[in-house]
ZADOFI-811143 format. One record per residue: residue number from 1; residue in one letter; chain; x, y, z of N, C-alpha, C in turn. Coordinates in Angstrom, 2 decimals. Atoms other than C-alpha are relative to their C-alpha. Last residue first. Example, Ala and Ser with C-alpha at 12.3 -4.5 7.8 and 13.67 -1.06 7.14 Angstrom:
<torses>
{2, S, A, {-0.82, -1.19, -0.06}, {13.67, -1.06, 7.14}, {-0.77, 1.09, 0.73}}
{1, A, A, {0.89, -1.19, 0.00}, {12.30, -4.50, 7.80}, {0.90, 1.20, 0.00}}
</torses>
This chain:
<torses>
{207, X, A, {0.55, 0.89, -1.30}, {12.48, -7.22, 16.54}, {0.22, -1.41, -0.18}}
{206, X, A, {1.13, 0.55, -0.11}, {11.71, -5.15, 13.58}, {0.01, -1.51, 1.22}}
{205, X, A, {1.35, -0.33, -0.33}, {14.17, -2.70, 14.79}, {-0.91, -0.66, -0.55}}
{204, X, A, {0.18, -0.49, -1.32}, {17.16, -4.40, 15.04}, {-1.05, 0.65, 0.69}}
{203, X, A, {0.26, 1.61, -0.87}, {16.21, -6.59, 12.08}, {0.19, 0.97, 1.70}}
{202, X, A, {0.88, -0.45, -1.36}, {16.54, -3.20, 10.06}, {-0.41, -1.09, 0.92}}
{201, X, A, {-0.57, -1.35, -1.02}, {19.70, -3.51, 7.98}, {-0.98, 0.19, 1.12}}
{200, X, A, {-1.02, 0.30, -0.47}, {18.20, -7.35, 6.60}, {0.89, 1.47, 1.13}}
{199, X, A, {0.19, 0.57, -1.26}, {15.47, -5.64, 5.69}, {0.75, -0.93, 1.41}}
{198, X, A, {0.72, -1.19, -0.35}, {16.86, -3.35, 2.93}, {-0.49, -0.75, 2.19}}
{197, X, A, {-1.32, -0.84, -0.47}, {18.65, -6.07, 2.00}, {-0.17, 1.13, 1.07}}
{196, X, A, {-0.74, 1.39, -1.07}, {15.74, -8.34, 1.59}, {0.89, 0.65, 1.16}}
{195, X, A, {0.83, 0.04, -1.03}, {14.47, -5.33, -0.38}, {0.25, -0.64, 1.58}}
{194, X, A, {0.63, -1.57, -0.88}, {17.09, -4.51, -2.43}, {-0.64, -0.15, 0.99}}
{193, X, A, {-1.55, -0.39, -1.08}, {18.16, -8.51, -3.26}, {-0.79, 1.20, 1.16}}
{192, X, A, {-0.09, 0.79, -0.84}, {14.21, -8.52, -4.65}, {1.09, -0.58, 1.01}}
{191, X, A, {1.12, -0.42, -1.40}, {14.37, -5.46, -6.53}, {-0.28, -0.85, 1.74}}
{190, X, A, {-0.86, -1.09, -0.67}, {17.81, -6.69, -8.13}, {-1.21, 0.40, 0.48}}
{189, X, A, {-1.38, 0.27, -0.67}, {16.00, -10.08, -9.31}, {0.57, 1.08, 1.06}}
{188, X, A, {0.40, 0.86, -1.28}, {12.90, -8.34, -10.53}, {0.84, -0.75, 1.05}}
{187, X, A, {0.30, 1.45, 0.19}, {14.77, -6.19, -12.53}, {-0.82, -0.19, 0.99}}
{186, X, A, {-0.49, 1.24, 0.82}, {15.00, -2.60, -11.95}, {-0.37, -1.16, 0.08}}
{185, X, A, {-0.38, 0.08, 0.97}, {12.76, 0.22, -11.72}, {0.84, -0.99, -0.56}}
{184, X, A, {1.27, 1.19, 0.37}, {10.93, -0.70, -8.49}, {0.74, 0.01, -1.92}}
{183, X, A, {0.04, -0.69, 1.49}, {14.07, 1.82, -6.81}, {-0.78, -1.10, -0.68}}
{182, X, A, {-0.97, 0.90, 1.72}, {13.58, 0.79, -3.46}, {-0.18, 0.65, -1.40}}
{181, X, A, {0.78, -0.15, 1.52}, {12.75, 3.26, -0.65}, {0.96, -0.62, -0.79}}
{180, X, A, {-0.95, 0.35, 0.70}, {12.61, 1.80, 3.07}, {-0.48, 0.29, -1.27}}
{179, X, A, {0.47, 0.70, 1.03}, {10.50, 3.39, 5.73}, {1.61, 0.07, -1.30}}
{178, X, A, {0.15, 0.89, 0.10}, {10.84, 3.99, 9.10}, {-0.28, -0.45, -1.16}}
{177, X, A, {-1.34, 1.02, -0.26}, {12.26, 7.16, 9.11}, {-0.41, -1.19, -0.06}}
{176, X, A, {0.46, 0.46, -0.91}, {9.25, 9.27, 7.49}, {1.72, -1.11, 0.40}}
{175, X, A, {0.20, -1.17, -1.61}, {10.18, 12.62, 5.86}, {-0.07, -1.71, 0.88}}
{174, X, A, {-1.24, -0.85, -0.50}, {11.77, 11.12, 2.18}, {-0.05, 0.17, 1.58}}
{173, X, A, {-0.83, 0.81, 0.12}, {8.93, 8.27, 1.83}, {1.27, 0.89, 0.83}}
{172, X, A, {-0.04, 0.90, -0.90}, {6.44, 10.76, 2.48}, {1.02, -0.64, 0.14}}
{171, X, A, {-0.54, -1.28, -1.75}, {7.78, 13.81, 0.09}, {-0.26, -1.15, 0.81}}
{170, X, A, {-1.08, -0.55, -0.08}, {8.07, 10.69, -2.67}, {0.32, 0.40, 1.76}}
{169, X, A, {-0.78, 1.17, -0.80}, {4.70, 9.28, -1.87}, {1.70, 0.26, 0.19}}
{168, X, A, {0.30, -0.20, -1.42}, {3.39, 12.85, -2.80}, {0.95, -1.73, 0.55}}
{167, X, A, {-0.92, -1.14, -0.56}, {5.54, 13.08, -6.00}, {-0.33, 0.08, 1.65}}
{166, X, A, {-1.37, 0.86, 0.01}, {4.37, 9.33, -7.25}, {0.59, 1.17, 0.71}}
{165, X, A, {-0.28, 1.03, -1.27}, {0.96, 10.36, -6.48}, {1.41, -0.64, 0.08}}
{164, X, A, {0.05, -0.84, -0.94}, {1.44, 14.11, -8.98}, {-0.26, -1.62, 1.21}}
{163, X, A, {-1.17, -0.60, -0.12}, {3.13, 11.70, -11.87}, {-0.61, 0.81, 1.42}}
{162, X, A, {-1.35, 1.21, -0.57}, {0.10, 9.03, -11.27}, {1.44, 1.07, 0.07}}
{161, X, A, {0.31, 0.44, -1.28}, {-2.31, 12.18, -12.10}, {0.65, -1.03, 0.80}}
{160, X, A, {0.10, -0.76, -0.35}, {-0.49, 13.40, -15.35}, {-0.39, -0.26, 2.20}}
{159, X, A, {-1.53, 0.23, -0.49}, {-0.10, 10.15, -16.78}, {-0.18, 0.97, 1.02}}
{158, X, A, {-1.02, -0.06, 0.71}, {-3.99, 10.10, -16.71}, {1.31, 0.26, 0.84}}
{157, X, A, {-0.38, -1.32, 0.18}, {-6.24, 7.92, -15.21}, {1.05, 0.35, -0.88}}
{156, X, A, {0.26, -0.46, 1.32}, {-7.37, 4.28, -16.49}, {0.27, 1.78, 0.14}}
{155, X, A, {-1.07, 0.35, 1.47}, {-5.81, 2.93, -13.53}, {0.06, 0.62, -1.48}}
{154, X, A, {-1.27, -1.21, -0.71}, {-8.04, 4.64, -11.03}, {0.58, -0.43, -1.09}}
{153, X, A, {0.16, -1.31, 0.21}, {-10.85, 2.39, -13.16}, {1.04, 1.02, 0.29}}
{152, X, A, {1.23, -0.05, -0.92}, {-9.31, -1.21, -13.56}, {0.05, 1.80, -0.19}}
{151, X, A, {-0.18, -0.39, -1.49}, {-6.75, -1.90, -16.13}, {-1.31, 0.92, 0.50}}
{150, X, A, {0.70, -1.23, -0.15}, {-7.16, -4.63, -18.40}, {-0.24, 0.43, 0.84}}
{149, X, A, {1.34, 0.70, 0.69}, {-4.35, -7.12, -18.66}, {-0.57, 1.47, 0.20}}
{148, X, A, {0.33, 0.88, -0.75}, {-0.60, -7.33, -16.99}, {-1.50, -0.54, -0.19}}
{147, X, A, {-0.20, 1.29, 0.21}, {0.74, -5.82, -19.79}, {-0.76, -1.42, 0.38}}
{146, X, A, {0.55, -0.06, 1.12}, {-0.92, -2.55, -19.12}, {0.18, -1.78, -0.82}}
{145, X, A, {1.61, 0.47, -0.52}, {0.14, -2.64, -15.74}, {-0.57, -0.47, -0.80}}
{144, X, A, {0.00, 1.32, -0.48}, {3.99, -2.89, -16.87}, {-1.58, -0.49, 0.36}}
{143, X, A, {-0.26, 0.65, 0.84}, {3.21, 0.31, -19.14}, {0.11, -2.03, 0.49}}
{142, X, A, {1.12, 0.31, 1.15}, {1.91, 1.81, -16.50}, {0.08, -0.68, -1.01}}
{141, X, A, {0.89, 0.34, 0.03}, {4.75, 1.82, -14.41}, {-1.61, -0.59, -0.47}}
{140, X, A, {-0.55, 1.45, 0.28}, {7.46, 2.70, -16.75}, {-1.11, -1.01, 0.58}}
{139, X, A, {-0.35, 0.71, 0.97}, {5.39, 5.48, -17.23}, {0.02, -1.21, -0.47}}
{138, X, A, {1.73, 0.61, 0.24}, {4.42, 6.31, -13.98}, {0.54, -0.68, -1.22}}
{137, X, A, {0.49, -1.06, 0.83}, {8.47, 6.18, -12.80}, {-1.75, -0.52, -0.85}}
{136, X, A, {0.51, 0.01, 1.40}, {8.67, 3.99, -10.16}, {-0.64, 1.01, -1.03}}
{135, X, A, {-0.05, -0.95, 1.23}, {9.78, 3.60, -6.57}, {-0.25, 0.08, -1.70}}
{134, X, A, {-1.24, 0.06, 1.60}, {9.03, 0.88, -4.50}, {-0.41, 0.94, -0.97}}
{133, X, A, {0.23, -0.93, 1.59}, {8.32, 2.09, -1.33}, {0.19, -0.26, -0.70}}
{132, X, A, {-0.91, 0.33, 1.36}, {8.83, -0.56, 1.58}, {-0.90, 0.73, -0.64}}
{131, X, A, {0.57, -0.38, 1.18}, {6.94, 0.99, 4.95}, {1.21, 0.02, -1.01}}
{130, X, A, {-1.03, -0.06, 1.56}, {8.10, -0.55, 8.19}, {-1.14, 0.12, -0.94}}
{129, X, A, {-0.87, -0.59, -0.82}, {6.09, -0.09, 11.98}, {0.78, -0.10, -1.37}}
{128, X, A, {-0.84, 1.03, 0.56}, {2.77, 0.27, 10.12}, {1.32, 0.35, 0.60}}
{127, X, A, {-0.75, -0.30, 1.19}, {0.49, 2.90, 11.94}, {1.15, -1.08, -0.53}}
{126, X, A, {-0.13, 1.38, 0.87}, {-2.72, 2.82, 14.00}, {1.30, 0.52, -1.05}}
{125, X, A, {-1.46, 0.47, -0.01}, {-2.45, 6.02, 16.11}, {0.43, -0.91, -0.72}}
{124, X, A, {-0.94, -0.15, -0.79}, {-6.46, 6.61, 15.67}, {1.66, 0.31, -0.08}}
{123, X, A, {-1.56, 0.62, -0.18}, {-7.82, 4.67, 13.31}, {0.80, 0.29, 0.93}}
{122, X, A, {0.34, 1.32, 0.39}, {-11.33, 5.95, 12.61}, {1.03, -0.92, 0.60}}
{121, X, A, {1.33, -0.25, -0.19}, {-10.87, 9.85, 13.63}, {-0.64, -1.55, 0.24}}
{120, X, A, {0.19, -0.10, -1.22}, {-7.18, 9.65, 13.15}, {-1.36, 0.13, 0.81}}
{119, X, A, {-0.72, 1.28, -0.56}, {-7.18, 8.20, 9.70}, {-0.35, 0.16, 1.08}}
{118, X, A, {0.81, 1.24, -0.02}, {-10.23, 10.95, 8.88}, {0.73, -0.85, 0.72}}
{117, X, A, {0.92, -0.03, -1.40}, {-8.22, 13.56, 10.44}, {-1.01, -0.99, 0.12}}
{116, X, A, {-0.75, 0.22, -1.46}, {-4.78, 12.96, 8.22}, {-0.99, -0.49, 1.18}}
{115, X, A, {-0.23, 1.22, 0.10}, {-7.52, 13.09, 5.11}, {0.69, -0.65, 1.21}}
{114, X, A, {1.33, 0.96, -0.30}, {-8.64, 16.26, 6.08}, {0.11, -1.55, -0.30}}
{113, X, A, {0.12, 0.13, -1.49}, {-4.73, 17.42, 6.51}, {-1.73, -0.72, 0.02}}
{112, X, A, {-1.07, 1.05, -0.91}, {-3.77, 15.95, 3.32}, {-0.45, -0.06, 1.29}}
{111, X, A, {-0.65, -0.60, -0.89}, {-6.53, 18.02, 1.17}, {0.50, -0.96, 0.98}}
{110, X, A, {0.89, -0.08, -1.13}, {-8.03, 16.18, -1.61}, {1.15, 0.69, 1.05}}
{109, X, A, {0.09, -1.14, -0.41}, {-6.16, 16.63, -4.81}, {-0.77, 0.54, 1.42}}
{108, X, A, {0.72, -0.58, -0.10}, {-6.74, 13.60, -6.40}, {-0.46, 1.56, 0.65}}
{107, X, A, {0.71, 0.45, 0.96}, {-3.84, 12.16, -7.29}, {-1.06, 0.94, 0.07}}
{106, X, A, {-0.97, -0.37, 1.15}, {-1.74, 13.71, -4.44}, {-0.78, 0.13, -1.55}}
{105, X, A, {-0.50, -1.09, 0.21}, {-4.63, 13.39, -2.35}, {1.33, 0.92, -0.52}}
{104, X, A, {1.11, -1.23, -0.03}, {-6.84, 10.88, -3.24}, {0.80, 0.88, 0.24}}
{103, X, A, {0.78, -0.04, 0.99}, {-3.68, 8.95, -4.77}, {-1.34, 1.23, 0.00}}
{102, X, A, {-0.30, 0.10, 1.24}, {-0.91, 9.71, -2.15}, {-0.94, 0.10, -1.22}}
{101, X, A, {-0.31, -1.26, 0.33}, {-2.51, 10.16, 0.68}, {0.37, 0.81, -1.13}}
{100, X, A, {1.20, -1.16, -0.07}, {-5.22, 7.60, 0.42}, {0.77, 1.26, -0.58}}
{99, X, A, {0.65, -0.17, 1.65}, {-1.82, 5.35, -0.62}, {-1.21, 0.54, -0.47}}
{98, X, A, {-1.25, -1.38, 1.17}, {0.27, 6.31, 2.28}, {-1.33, -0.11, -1.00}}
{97, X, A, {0.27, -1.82, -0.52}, {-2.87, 4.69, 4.68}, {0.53, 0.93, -0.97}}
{96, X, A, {0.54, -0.09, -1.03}, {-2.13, 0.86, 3.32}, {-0.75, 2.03, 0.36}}
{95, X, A, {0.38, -1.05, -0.24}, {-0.89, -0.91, 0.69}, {-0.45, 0.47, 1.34}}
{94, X, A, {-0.11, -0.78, 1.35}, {-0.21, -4.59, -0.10}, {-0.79, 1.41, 0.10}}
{93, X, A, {1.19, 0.02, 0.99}, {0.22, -5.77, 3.73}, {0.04, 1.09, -1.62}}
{92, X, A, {-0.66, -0.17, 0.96}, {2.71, -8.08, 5.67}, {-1.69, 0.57, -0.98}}
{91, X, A, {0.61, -0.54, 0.80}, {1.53, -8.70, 9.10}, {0.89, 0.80, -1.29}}
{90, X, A, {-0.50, -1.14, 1.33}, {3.47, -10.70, 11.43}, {-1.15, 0.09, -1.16}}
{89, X, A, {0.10, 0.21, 1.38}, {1.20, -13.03, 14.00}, {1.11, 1.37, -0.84}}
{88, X, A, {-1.44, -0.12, 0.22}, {1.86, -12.18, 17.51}, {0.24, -0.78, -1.01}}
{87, X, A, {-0.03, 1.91, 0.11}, {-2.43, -13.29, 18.16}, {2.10, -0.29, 0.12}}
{86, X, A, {0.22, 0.45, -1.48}, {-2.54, -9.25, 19.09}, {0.44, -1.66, 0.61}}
{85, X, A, {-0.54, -0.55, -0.86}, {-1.23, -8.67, 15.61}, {-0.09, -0.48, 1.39}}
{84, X, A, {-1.44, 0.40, 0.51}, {-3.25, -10.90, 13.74}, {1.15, 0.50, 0.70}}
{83, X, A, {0.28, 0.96, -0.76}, {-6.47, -9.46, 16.00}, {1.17, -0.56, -0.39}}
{82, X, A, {0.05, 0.28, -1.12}, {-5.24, -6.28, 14.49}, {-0.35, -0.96, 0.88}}
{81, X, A, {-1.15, -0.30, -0.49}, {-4.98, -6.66, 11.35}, {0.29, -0.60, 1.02}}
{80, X, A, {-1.08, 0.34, 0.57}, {-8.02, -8.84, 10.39}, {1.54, 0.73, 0.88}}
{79, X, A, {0.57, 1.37, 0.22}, {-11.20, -7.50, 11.83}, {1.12, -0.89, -0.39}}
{78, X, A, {1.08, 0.23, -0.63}, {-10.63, -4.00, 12.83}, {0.29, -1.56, 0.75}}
{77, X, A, {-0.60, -0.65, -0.87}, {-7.71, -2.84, 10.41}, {-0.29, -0.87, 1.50}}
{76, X, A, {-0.75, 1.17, 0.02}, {-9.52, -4.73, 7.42}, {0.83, -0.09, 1.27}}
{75, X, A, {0.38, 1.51, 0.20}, {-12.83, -3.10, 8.23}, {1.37, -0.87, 0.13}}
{74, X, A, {-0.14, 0.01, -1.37}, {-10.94, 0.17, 9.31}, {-0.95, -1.36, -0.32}}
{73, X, A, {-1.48, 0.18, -1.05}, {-9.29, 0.00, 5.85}, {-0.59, -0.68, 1.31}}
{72, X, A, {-0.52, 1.84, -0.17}, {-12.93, -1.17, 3.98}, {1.64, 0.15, 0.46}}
{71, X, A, {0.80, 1.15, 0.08}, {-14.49, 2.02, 5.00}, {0.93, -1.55, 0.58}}
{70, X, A, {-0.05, 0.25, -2.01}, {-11.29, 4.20, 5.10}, {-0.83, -0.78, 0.19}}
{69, X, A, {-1.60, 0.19, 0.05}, {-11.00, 3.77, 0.96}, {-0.35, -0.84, 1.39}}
{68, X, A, {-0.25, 1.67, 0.45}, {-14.64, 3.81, 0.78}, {1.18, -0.88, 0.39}}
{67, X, A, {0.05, 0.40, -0.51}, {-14.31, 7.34, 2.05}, {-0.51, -1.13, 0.24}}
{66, X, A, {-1.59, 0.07, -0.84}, {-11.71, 8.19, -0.31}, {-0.65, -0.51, 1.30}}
{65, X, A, {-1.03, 0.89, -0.20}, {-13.83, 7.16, -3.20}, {1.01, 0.16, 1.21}}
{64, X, A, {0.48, 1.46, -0.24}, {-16.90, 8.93, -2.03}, {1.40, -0.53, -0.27}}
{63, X, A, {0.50, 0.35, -1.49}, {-15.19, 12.06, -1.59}, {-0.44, -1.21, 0.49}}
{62, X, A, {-1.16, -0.14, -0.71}, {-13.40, 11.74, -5.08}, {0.17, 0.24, 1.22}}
{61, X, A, {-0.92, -0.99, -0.35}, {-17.05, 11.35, -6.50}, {1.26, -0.40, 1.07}}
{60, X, A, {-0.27, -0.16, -1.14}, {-17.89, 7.87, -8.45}, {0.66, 1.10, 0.51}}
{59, X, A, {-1.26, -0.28, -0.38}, {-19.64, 8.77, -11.64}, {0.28, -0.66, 1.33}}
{58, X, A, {0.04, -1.33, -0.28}, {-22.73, 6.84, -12.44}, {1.43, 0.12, 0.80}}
{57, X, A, {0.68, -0.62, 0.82}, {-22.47, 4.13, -14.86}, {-0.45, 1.25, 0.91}}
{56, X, A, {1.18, 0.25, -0.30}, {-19.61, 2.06, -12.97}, {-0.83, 1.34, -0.99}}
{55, X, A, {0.78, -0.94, 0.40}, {-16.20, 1.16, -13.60}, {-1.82, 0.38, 0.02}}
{54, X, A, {0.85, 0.08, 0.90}, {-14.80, -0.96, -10.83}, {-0.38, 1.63, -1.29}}
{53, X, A, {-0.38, -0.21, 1.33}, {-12.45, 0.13, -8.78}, {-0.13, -0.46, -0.98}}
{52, X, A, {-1.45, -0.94, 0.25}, {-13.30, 1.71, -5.89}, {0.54, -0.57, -1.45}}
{51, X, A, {0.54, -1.33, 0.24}, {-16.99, -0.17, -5.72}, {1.28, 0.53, -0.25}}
{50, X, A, {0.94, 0.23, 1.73}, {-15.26, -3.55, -6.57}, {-0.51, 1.32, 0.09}}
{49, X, A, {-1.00, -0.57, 1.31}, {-12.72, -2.28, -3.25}, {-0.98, -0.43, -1.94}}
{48, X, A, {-0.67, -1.55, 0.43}, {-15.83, -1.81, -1.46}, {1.31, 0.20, -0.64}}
{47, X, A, {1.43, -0.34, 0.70}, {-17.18, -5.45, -1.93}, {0.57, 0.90, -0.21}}
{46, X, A, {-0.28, 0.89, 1.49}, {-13.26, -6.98, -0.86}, {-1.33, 0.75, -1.22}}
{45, X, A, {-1.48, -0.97, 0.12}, {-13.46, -4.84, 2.48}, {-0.24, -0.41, -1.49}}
{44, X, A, {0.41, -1.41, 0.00}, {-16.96, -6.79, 3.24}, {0.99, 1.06, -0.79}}
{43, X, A, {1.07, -0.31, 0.49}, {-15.32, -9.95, 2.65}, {-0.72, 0.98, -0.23}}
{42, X, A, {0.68, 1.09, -0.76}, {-11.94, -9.51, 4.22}, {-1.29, 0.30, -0.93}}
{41, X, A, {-0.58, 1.25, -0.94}, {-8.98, -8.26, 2.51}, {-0.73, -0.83, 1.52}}
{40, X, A, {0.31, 1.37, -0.34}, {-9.81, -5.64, 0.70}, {0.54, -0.47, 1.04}}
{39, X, A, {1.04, 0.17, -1.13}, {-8.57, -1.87, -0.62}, {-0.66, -1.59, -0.03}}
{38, X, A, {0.83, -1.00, -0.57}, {-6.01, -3.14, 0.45}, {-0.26, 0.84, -1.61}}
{37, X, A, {-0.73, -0.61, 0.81}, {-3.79, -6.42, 0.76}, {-1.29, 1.05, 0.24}}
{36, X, A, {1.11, -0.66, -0.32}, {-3.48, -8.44, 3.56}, {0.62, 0.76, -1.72}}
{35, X, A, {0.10, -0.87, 1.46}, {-0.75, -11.38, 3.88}, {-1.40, 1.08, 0.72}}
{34, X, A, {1.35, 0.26, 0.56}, {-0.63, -13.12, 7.52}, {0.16, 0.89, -0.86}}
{33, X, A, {0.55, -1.13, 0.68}, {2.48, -14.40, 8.86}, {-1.19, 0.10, -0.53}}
{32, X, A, {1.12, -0.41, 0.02}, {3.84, -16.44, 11.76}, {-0.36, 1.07, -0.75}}
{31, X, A, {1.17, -0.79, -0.51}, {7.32, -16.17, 12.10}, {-1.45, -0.74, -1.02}}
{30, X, A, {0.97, 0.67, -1.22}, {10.04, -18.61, 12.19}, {-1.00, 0.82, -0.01}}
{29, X, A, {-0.56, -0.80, -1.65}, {12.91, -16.58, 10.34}, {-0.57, -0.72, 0.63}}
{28, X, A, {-1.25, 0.80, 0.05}, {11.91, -18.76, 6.70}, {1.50, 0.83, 1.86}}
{27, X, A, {0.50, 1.36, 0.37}, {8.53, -17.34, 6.92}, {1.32, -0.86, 0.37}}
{26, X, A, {0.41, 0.14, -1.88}, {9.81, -13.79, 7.85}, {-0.46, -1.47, -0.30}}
{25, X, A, {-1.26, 0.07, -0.37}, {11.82, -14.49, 3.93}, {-0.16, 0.01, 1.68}}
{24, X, A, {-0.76, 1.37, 0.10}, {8.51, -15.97, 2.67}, {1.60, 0.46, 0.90}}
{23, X, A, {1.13, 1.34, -0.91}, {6.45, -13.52, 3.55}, {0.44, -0.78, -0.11}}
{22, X, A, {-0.28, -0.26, -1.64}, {8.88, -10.54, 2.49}, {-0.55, -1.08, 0.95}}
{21, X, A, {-1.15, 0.37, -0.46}, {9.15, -12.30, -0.98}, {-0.25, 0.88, 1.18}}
{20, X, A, {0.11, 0.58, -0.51}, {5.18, -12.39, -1.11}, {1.30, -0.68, 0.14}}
{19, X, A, {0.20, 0.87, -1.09}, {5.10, -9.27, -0.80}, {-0.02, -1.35, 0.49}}
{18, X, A, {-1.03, -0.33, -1.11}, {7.59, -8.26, -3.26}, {-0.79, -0.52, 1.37}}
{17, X, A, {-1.22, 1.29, -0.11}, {5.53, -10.14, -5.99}, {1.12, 0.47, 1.38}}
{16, X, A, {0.23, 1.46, -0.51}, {2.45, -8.34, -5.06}, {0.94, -1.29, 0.23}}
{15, X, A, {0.55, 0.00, -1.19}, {3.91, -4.58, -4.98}, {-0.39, -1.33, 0.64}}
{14, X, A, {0.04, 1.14, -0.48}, {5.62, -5.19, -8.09}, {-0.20, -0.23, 1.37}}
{13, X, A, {-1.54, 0.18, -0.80}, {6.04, -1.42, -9.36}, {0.67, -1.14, 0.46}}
{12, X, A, {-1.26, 0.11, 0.57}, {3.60, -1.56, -11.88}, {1.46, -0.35, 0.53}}
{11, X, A, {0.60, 1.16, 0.91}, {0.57, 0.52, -10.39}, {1.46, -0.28, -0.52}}
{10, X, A, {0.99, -0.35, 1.72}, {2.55, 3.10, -8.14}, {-0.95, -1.14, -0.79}}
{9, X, A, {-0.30, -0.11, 1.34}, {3.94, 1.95, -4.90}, {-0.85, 0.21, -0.98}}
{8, X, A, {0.10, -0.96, 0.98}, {3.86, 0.66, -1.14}, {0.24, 0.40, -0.98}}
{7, X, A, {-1.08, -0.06, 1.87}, {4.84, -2.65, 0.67}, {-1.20, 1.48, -0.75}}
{6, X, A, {0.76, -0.01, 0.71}, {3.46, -2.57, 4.59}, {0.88, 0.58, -1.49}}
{5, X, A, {-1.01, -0.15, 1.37}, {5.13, -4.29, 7.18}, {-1.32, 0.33, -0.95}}
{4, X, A, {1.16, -0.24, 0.76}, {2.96, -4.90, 10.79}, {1.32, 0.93, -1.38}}
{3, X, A, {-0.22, -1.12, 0.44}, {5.17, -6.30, 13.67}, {-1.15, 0.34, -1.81}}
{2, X, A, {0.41, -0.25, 1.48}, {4.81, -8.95, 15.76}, {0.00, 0.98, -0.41}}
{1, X, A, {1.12, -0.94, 0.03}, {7.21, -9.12, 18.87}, {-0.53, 0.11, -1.43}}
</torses>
């Protein structure tokens, strides 16, 4: 049965390199996978993440960015996921729903439950059957982003606002059972055991 995996985390944490050790390790099971990452992952989706995080010469409001967000989700959701799914393709994607909650409304302060009603308004029930967290202090985070080259607009917030999305992904992470939290703080090596590992315990439930 295909199943829909989604890797979550701060800027920094190694959200891209972990996905594409989960894609290689269902890869090396026999499955059928399709990457995704968010906001993007089909043409249209790909425009509205340049609006999200681009800098631009008139502000973007924290209403508009969140419903950009859902925009190019239920684009990728739509058009991509779900036909991948239906096809009994595995889906492996770089973010997903947590990270509205988390950023616009941890970050941003938007109210959880109007955000809850958008998903369900657009989306419905739609929900990832595994969510990998990798944990990360902003800090340490940021500092790895910073490396990585010049960082896009959300990025350029302050510590302050990554410490209140790292607290909401937290309470998530803690309440939801299906999801696995790695500590993103160590090596690349020991993140990449963790995870494996992590997945290795749940094979009974991803089927």
């Amino acid at each position: 049965m295909s199943q829909f995996i989604v890797i979550e985390g701060l800027e920094g944490a190694g959200k891209s390199t972990v996905q594409r050790h989960v894609c290689n390790w269902l890869m090396a099971k026999g499955h059928t996978v399709v990457s995704t990452r968010e906001p993007g992952g089909t043409p249209l989706a790909e425009k509205m993440r340049h609006l999200v995080k681009e800098v631009h010469e008139e502000p973007l409001t924290m209403e508009a960015e969140l419903l950009l967000m859902y925009a190019a989700r239920v684009q990728l959701v739509k058009n991509k996921i779900q036909p991948a799914l239906a096809a009994g393709h595995w889906v492996v994607g770089d973010r997903h729903d947590w990270s509205s909650l988390a950023y616009q409304g941890g970050g941003r302060g938007i109210d959880l439950s109007l955000i809850r009603q958008i998903k369900t308004a657009v989306l419905g029930d739609f929900a990832p059957d595994l969510i990998v967290y990798l944990d990360i202090d902003p800090t340490l985070g940021l500092a790895r982003a910073v490396q990585r080259g010049e960082l896009d607009r959300i990025e350029q917030e302050q510590l302050s606002f990554f410490e209140r999305t790292r607290a909401t992904y937290l309470t998530l992470a803690q309440q939801h059972p299906a999801c696995e939290i790695i500590d993103a703080s160590q090596s690349a090596a020991q993140v990449k055991a963790a995870v494996l590992a992590g997945l290795e315990r749940r094979l009974c439930t991803l089927g």
